[in-house]
N, C-alpha and C positions, 0 to 999 in steps of 0.2 A: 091130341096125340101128335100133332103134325110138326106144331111148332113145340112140343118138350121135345120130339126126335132131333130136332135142327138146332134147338139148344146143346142138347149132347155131342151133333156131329161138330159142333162148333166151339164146344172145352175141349173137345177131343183133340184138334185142329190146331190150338193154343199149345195143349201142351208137349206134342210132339212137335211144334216148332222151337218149345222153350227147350226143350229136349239134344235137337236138332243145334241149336245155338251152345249149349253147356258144351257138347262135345266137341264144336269148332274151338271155342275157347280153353280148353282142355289141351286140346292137338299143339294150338299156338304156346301157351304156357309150357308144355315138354318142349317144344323144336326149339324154345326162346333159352329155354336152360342148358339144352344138351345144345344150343351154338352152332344150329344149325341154320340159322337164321340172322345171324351175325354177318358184318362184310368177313370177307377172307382174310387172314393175316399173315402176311410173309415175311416170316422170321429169318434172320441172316445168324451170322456167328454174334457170340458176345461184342459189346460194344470195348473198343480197344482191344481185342482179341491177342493170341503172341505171333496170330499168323499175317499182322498188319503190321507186325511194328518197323519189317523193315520197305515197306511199301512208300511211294513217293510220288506223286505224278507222273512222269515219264515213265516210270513203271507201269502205273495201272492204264496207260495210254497203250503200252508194249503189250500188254495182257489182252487190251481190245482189238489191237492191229492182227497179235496171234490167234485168236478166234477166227476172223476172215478167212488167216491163212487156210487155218484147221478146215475150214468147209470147203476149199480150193481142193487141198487134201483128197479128202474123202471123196469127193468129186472124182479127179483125176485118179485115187489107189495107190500114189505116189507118198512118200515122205520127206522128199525135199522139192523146194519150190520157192523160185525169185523170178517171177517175171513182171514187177510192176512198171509200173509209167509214172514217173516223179513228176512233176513240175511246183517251181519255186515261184510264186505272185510277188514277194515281198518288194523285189522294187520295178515290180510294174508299175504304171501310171493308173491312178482310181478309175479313171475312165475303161479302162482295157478289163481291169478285175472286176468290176460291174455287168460288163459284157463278160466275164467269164461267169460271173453269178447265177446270171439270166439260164447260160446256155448248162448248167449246172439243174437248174431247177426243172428244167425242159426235157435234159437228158435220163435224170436217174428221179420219175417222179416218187414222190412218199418221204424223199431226203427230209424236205423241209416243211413237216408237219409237225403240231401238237404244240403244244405250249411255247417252245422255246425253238423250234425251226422255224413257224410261222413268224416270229420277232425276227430272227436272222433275215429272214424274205423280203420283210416289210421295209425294215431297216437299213437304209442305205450308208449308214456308219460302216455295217457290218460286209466285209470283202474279204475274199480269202486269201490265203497268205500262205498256206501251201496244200498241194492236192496229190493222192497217190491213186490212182485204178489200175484195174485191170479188166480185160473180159477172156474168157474162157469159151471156147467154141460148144456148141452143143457138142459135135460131134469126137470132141477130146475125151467127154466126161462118161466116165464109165459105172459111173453108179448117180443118180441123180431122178428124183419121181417131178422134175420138171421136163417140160419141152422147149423152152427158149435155154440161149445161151446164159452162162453164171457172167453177173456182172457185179464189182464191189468197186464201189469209193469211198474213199476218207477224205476228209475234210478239214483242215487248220483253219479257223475262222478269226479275223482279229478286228475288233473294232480299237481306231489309232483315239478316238474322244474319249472315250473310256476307260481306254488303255484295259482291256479286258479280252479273253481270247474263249474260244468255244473249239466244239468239236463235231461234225456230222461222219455216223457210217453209215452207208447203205450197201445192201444185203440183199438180193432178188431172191433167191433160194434159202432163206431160211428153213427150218426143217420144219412140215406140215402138222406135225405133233406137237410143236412147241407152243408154250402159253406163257402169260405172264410172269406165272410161276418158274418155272424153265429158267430162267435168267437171274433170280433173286434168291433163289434158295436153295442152299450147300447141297448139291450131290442129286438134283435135280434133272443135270444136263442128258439132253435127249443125245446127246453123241457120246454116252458111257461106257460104249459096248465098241466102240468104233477102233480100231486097232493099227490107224491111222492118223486121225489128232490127236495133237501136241497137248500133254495136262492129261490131269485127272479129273472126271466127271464136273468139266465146266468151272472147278472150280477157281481159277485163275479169273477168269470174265465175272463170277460171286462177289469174289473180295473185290475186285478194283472196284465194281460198283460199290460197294460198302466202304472202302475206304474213300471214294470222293462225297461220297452222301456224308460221312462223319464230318471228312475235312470240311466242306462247305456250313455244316451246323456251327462245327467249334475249330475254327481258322485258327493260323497258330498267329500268337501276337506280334505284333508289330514290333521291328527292330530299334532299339532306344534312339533318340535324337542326338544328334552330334552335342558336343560340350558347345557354353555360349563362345564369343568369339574373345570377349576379351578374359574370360578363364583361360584363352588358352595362349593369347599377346602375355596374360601373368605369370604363366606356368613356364615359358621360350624364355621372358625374359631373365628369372630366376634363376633359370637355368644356366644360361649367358653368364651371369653375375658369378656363379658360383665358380664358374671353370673360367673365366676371365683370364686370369694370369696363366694359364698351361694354356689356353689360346694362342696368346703373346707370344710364348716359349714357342711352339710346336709354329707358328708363321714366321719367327726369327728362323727357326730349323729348316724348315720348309723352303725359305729366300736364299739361303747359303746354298740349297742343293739346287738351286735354280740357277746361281751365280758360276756356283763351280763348274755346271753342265755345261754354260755358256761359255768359260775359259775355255773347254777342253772342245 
């Protein structure tokens, strides 16, 4: 009796583990379907959209810089506001813009993280070419759930071997609520409500991001090569030939109003 009881307790034992498994597998197959389970996916506006078409670099550079402003903004309770700090690297010496790199990286750290700030770091092609900050005093800022003061830099990055150019912002006060999502998807923006930044619900800083993630996919083509050279020694000289005789004519014209100026 002892061991048919231990047999039993032991189909028993099987089948509420097999049990026990079907429904894990069950749970996994719903959450796989309803995509819960899936990475996230942040959808932007249609590709080529009509709210890109007239968007351009400097644009969507203008659209990144205005966001800064906007959090200055809200900051301060103010709606106008220009107090930055320019300075222009381009024709400093590489040596001077190296040491501005350095004291860059030291000052505002987090600039130059993640994929493509850590290459800018590394890379000593890569020097800045022009820089905008500001800092905002704690005690100016009238609405802000930080304790230090607002500090924002931009960043003109240019490497001259490459001939290619970047761009860093840094941002101390980002808004505590904001997530990935935040920044990539239309109508998102955590400062929608805010009756002080410039735009509507972020989405100025949306598009520019989607319009350089496009342009970068599908660049627009290259501009045709000049004609060869002597297409273009056959084309002048044609030309020459044809109008030869009213040349003649119009420097005979030309010499007489030279001659007569000199008489007189």
């Amino acid at each position: 009796p002892g061991t048919h009881h231990f047999s039993l307790l032991h189909k028993l034992y099987i089948i509420v583990l097999l049990i026990i498994i079907v429904i894990i597998v069950a749970i996994d197959v719903i959450m796989i379907r309803g995509g819960k389970c899936q990475k996230p996916k942040y959808t932007l506006k249609a590709r080529g959209c009509a709210e890109l078409q007239n968007f351009s670099v400097p644009f969507a550079v203008k659209e990144y810089v205005q966001n800064c402003v906007g959090q200055v903004l809200k900051g301060l309770k103010k709606r106008e506001w220009n107090e930055w700090e320019r300075r222009d690297w381009s024709r400093e010496t590489d040596n001077t813009r190296l040491q501005e790199k350095g004291r860059l990286a030291t000052s505002y750290p987090g600039m130059m993280t993640g994929v493509h700030g850590v290459k800018i770091k590394k890379d000593k092609k890569w020097l800045p070419a022009y820089t905008i900050s500001a800092t905002i005093p704690r005690a100016r800022l009238k609405s802000s759930r930080y304790d230090d003061d607002l500090r924002i830099c931009i960043v003109v990055w240019h490497n001259k071997v490459e001939r290619v150019t970047a761009m860093s912002i840094f941002n101390n006060h980002i808004d505590k609520k904001a997530r990935f999502s935040t920044f990539v998807i239309d109508g998102l923006s955590t400062s929608r409500k805010n009756s002080y930044a410039v735009g509507e619900k972020g989405k100025g800083f949306a598009l520019a991001t989607q319009y350089l993630h496009e342009l970068i996919l599908n660049p627009p083509p290259p501009p045709p090569p000049p004609p060869p050279l002597s297409s273009s020694l056959s084309s002048s000289s044609s030309s020459s030939t044809c109008t030869s005789g009213r040349s003649r004519r119009t420097t005979h014209k030309l010499n007489g109003i030279v001659s007569n100026y000199r008489k007189e």
